[in-house]
C-alpha positions as CSV (number, residue, x, y, z in Angstrom):
1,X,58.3,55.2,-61.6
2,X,59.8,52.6,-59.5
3,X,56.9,52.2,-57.2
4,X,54.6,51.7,-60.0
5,X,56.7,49.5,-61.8
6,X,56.7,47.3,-58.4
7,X,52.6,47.7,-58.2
8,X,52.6,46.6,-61.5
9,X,54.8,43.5,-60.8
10,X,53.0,42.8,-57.1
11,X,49.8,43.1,-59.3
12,X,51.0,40.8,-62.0
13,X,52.0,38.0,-59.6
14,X,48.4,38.2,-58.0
15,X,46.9,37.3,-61.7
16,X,49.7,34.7,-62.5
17,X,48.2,33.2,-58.8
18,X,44.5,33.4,-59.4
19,X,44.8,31.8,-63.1
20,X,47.0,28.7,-61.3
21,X,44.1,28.7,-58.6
22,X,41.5,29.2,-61.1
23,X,43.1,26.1,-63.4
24,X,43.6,24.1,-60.2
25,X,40.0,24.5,-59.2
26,X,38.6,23.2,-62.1
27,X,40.8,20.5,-62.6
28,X,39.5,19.0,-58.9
29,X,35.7,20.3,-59.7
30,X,35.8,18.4,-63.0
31,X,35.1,14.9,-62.1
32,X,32.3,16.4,-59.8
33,X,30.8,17.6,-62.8
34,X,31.0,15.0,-65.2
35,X,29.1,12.9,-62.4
36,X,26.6,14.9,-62.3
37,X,25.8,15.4,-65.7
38,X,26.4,11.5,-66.2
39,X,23.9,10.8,-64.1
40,X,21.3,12.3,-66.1
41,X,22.5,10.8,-69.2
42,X,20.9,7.1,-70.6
43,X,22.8,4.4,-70.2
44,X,23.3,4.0,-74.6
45,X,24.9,7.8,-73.9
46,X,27.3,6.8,-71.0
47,X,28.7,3.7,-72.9
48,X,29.1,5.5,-76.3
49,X,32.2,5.3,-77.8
50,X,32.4,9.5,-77.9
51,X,31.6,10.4,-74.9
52,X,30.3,14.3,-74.0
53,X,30.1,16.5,-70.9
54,X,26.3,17.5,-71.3
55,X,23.6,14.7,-72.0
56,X,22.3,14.3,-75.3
57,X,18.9,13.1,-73.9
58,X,18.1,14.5,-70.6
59,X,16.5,11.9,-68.4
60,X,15.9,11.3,-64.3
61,X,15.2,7.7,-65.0
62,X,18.9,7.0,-63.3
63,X,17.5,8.5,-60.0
64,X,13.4,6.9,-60.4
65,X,14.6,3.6,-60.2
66,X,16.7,3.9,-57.3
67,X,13.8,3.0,-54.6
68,X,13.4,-0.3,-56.6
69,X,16.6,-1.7,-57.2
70,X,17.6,-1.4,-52.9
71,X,15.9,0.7,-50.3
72,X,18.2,3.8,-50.7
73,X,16.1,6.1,-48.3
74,X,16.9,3.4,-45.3
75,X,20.8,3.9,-46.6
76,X,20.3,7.2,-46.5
77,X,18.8,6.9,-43.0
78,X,21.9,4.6,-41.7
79,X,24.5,7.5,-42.9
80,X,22.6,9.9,-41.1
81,X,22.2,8.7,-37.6
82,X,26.1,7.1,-37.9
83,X,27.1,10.7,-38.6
84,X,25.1,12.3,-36.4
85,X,26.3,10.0,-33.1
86,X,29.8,10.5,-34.1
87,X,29.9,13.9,-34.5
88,X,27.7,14.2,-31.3
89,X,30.2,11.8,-29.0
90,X,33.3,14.3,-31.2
91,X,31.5,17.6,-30.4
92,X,31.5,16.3,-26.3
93,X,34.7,14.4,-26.2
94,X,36.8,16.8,-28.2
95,X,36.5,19.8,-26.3
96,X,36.8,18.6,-22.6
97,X,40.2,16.0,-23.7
98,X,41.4,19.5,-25.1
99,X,40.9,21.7,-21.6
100,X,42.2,19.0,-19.5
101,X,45.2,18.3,-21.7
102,X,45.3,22.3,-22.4
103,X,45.3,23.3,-19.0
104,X,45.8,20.8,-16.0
105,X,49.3,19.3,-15.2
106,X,49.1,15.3,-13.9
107,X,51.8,12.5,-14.1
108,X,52.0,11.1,-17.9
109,X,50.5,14.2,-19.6
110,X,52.7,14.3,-22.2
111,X,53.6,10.1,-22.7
112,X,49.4,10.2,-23.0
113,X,48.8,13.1,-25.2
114,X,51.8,11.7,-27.7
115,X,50.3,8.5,-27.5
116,X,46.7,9.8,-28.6
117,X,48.6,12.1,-31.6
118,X,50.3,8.4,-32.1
119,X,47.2,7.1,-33.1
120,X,46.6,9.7,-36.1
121,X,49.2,7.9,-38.1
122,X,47.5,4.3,-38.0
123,X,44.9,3.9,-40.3
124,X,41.9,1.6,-39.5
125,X,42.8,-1.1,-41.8
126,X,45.8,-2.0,-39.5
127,X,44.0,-3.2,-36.4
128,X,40.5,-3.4,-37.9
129,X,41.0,-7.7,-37.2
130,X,41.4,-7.3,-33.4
131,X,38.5,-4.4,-33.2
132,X,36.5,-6.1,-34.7
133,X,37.2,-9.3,-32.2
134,X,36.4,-7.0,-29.5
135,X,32.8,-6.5,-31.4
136,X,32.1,-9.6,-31.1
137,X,32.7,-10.5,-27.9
138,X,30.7,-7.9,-27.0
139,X,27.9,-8.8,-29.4
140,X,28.1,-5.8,-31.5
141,X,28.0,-7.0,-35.0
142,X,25.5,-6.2,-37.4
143,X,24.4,-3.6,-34.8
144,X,24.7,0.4,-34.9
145,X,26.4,0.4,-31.7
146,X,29.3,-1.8,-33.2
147,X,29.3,0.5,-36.3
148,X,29.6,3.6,-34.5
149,X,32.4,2.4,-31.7
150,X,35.6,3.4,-33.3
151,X,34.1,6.9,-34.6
152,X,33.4,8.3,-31.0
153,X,36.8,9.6,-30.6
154,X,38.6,11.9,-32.8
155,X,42.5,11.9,-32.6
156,X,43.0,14.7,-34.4
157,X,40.2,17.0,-32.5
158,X,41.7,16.6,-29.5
159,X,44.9,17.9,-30.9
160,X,43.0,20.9,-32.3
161,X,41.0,21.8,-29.6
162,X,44.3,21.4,-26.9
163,X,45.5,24.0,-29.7
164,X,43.4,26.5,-29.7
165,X,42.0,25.9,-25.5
166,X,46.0,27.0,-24.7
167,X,44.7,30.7,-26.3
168,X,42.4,31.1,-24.1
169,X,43.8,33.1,-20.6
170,X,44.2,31.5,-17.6
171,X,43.3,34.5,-15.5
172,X,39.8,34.5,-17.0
173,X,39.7,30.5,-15.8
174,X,41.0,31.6,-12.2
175,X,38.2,34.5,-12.3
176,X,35.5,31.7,-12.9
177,X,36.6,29.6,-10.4
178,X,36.5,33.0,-7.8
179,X,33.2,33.1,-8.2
180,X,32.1,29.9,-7.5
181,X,32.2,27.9,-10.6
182,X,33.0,23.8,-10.0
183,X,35.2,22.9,-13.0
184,X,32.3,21.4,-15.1
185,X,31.1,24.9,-14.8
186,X,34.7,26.7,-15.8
187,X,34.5,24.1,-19.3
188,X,30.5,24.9,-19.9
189,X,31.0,28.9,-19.1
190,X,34.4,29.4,-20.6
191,X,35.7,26.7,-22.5
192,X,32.9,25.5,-24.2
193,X,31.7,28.9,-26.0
194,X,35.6,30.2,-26.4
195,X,36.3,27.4,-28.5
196,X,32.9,27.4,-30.1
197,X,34.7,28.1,-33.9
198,X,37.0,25.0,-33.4
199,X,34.4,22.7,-32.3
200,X,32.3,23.3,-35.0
201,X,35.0,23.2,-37.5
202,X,36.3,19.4,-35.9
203,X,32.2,18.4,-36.2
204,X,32.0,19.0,-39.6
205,X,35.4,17.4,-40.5
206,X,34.1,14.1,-38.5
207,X,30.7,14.0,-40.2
208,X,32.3,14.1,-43.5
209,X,34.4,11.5,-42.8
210,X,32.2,9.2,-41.2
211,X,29.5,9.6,-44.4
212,X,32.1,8.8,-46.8
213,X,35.0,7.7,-46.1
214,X,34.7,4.7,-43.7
215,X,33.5,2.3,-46.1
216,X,35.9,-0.6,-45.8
217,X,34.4,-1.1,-42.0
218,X,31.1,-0.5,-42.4
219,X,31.4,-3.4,-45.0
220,X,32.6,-5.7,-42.3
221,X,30.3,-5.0,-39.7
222,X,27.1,-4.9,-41.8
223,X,25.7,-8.3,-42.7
224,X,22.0,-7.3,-43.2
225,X,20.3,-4.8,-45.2
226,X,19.1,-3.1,-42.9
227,X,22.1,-1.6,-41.6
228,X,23.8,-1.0,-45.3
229,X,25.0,3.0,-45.5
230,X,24.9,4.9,-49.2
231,X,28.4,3.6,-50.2
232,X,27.7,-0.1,-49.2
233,X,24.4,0.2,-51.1
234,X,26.1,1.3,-54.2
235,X,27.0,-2.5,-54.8
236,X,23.6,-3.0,-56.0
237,X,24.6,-1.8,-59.2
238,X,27.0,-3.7,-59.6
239,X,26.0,-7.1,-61.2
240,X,28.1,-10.2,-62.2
241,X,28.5,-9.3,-65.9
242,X,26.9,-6.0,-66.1
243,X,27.6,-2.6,-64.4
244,X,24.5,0.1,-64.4
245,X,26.9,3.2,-64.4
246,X,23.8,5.0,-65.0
247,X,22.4,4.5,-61.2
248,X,25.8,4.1,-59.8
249,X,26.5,8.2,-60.5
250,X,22.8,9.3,-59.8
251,X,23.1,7.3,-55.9
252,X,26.8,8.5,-56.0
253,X,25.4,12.1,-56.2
254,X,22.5,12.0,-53.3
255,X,25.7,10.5,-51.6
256,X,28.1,13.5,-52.1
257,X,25.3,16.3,-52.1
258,X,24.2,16.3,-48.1
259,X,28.1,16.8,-47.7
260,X,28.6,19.5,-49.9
261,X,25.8,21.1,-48.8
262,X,26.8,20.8,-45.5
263,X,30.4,22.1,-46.8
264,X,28.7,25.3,-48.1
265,X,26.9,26.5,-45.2
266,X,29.4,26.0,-42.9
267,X,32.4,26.6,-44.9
268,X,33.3,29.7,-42.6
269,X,33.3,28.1,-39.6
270,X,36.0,25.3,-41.0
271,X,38.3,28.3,-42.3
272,X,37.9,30.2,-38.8
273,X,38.9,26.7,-36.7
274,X,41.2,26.2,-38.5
275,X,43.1,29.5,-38.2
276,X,42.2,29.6,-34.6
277,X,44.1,26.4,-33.8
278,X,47.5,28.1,-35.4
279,X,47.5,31.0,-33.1
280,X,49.4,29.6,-30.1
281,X,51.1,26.1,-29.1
């Protein structure tokens, strides 16, 4: 009796945990939602004084008349090829400043490692005046190489990657070398494929957050059209007495849908990174 009693509890809990995950879920799915469906609503429905989840009048007006009011596919372009350097320079950088911090032993390892985990605590907006003097004595605004400068390196991957390289046995490193392997060879052979999971999880972190969330310099770096990403080109709709909320939510959602997609597919490989990188300090 008492063992059931205690299933029954143990059991009980696990609902009482689902329903607050379940609640908790919605709660941060909901404003996806309502963007969504807003963005299929006419702009008399999205004003009204009662507003409604679900459209009264369905209509992809919102999204037709996004190619004439700004060129939205060479936004969409921009985003792309920003992220895709990034993640690119993140996927390279990433894995060999975690072997070498993981596994050699030189003279300021630690004061430099420290001062690279330093970094993750200042945000952008802090010494975004002085980077972007260094832009321009280089002659890098308005150009792509001046947008994607500060998003080669990835503080925080190297401190993953150091994380979850420190699992991975030093006799099987020793073996490689036996045989003939330079240390290139060692990271590409070993390294590289061992921390495969974390890698991929750190890429897909850094793609996200180079599509979305590094508006503020993107504005100050882009002075022509040509070089606008999706959130920059969201101003469009914004006019000086009137607001289209209509085409803000239907560019807001081909904004957010290449991420979650991407989320979705490679959801498993962010979980299993993530877990790797806890095993061992």
């Amino acid at each position: 009796m008492k063992k059931l009693a205690t299933g029954r509890k143990i059991e009980g809990s696990r609902i009482i945990l689902h329903l607050c995950l379940l609640i908790s879920s919605v709660i941060m799915v909901m404003p996806f939602i309502w963007l969504v469906f807003t963005s299929f609503k006419e702009k008399a429905d999205i004003i009204s004084a009662t507003p409604t989840l679900l459209p009264r009048l369905w209509t992809l007006s919102n999204y037709i008349k996004l190619p004439e009011v700004a060129p939205f596919l060479r936004f969409f372009f921009n985003s792309f090829f920003i992220s895709l350097i990034s993640t690119l320079f993140v996927i390279i950088g990433c894995p060999m400043a975690g072997y070498i911090f993981a596994k050699y032993k030189f003279r300021g390892q630690t004061f430099l490692f420290l001062l690279i985990m330093a970094t993750i605590l200042v945000p952008l907006q802090t010494y975004m005046i002085p980077l972007y003097l260094i832009m321009k004595s280089f002659g890098w605004i308005n150009t792509y190489q001046g947008m994607i400068f500060p998003l080669i390196i990835m503080s925080s991957g190297i401190f993953f990657l150091r994380q979850n390289i420190l699992t991975i046995p030093d006799e099987l490193i020793d073996a490689c070398r036996m045989d003939g392997c330079s240390e290139f060879g060692v990271f590409w052979r070993i390294i590289f494929p061992l921390s495969f999971a974390a890698t991929a999880a750190i890429a897909i972190v850094n793609w996200v957050f180079t599509w979305s969330q590094v508006f503020i310099w993107y504005l100050v770096m882009a002075n022509s059209e040509k070089l606008f990403t999706m959130e920059l080109g969201l101003m469009y709709f914004q006019r000086h007495y009137v607001t289209d909320y209509g085409g803000i939510m239907a560019a807001c959602v081909i904004t957010v849908l290449p991420i979650l997609i991407f989320f979705l597919i490679f959801r498993r490989r962010i979980i299993e990174g993530v877990s790797l990188t806890g095993m061992k300090y």
